[in-house]
C-alpha positions in Angstrom: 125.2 54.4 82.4 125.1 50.8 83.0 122.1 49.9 84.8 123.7 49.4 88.2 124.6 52.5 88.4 121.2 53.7 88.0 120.1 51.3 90.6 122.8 52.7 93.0 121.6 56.4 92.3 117.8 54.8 93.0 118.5 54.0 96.1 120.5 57.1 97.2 117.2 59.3 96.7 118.2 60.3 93.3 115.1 60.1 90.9 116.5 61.6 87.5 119.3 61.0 85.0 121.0 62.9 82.1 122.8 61.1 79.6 124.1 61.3 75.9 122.5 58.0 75.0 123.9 55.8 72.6 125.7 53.2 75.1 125.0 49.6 73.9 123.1 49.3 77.5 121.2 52.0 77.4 118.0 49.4 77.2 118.9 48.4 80.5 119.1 51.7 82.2 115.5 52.7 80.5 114.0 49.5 82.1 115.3 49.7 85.1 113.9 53.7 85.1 110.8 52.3 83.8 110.3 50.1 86.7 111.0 52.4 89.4 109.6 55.8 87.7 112.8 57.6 87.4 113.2 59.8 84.6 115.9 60.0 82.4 117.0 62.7 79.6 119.0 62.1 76.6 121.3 65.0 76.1 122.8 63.4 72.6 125.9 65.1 73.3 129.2 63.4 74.4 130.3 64.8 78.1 134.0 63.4 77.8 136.1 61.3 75.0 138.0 58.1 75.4 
């Protein structure tokens, strides 16, 4: 996810995210998890196609 949308779950209460990794933000989203102690779990597996 791009790191807003982490930001936006942040602030809703929600303190963990799965993923499949491999965006070209990803970076982003672990800082921002980082910084606020979220936790966030790579799944490696695609959850859709486009």
């Amino acid at each position: 996810p791009f790191s807003d949308s982490v930001e936006m779950a942040y602030k809703e209460g929600i303190r963990a995210i799965i993923q499949p990794g491999g965006s070209l933000r990803d970076a982003d989203s672990i800082d921002y998890c980082d910084q606020t102690g979220m936790s966030m779990a790579f799944t490696g597996i695609r959850h859709f196609k486009h």
